[in-house]
N, C-alpha and C positions, 0 to 999 in steps of 0.2 A: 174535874175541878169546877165549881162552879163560879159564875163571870157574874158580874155585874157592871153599868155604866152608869155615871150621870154625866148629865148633858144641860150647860148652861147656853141660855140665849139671851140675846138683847143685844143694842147698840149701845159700846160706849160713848157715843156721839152724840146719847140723847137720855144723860144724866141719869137718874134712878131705870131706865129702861135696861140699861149696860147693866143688872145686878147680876147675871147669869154669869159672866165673865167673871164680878169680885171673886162669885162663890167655887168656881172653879179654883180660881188663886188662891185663894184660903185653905183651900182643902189640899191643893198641892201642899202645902205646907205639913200636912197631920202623916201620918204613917198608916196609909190607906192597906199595906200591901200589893201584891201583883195580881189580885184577882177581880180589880176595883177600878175599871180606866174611866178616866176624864176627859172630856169635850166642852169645850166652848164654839161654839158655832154659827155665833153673832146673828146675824137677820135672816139667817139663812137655812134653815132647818133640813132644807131637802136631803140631805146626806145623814141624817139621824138613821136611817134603816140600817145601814152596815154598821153602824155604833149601837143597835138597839137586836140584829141580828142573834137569836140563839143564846143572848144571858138570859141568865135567870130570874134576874133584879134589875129592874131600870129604874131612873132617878130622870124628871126635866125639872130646870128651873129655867125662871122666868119674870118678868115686874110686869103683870095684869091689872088693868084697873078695873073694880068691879065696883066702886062705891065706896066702898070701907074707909078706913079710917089708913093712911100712911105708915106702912111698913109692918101692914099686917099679913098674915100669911096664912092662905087657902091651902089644904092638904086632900086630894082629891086622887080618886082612885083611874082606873081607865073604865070604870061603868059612867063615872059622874063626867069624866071628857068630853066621852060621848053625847050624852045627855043634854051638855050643853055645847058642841063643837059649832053649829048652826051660830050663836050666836059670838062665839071667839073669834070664827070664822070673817064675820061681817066686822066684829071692833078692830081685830087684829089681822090682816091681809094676809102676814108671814105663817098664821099659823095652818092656813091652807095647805104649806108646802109639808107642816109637820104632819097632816093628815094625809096628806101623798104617802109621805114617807112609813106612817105605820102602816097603811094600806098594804103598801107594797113587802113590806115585810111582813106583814100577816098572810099574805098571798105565796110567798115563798115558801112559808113553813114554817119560821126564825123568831115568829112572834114574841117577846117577853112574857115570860110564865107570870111575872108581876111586875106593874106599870106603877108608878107614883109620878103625881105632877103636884110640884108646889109654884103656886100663884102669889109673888110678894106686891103687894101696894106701893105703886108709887108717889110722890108727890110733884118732884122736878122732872120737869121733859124736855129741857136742852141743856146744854155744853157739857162738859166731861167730869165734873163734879157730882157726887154724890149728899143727896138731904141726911139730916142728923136721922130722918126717921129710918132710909134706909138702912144708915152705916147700923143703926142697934139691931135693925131684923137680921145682918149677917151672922152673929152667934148662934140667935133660936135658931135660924135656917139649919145652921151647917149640926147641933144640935140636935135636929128632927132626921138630917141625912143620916147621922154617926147613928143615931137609937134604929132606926130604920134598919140598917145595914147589920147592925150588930144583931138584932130580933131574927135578921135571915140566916144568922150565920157567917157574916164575911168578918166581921169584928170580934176581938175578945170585950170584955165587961172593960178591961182597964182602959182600951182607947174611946171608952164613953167622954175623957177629959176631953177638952177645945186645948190647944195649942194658940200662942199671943199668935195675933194677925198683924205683923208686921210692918205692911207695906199699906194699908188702907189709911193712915195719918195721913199722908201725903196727898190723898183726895179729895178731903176732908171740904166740907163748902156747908156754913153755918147759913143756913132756910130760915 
């Protein structure tokens, strides 16, 4: 049977950075099936190896600032990661601990046969509230995940729909 993971990060402590978290909550919502596990894993990546162990498909998200324009969304492979890790490395401290972690899971054996990392734009960088820009990038996101997953196989064509997201009203913080 084949596995897949996606793995959210961020803090929610530190407003649009927390998006890794909504998008896990979101997608708990949809009917992923049992071949499809979810992580949120907040600042801390180092434990992504045993969550990225031996699927076949992996998924990271994340709120990266790259320049762009808020609540936009980078779709990058694990050639472009690399390509650029040096420099995510120096912006983002935490993402050292995710290159520990694929290291060490390439070094295993367990590798993911395919890597995808989406990088959402932020705007806000503290408290628990989320920008309007972000709350819209959460459908394309989850969107790009469900097409993603369905193109490998783990989805039929019908769960291409989004499911209401519920609980994200409640976060809501007009930027």
């Amino acid at each position: 049977m084949k596995k897949a993971s996606i793995i959210g990060l961020g803090d929610i402590l530190k407003g649009d950075f927390g998006i890794g978290c909504y998008i896990i909550e979101a997608l708990e919502q949809e009917q992923l099936g049992n071949s499809i596990h979810l992580a949120y894993l907040a600042d801390d990546p180092r434990y992504a190896g045993g969550l990225l162990y031996e699927v076949d498909f992996a998924i990271i998200v994340a709120a990266v600032s790259m320049g762009g324009p808020a609540g936009g969304i980078h779709c990058w492979n694990y050639k472009t990661f690399q390509h650029n890790v040096a420099w995510l490395i120096n912006e983002f401290h935490s993402i050292e601990f995710l290159v520990d972690a694929l290291g060490r899971t390439e070094l295993a054996g367990g590798f993911p046969e395919d890597l995808l990392f989406l990088w959402i734009e932020p705007k806000v960088i503290e408290g628990v509230a989320l920008s309007k820009e972000i709350l819209n990038a959460i459908r394309p996101t989850i969107q790009i995940i469900k097409k993603n997953l369905f193109e490998r196989g783990f989805l039929p064509e019908n769960a291409l729909k989004i499911s209401p997201i519920y609980r994200l009203e409640l976060i809501r913080k007009v930027v």
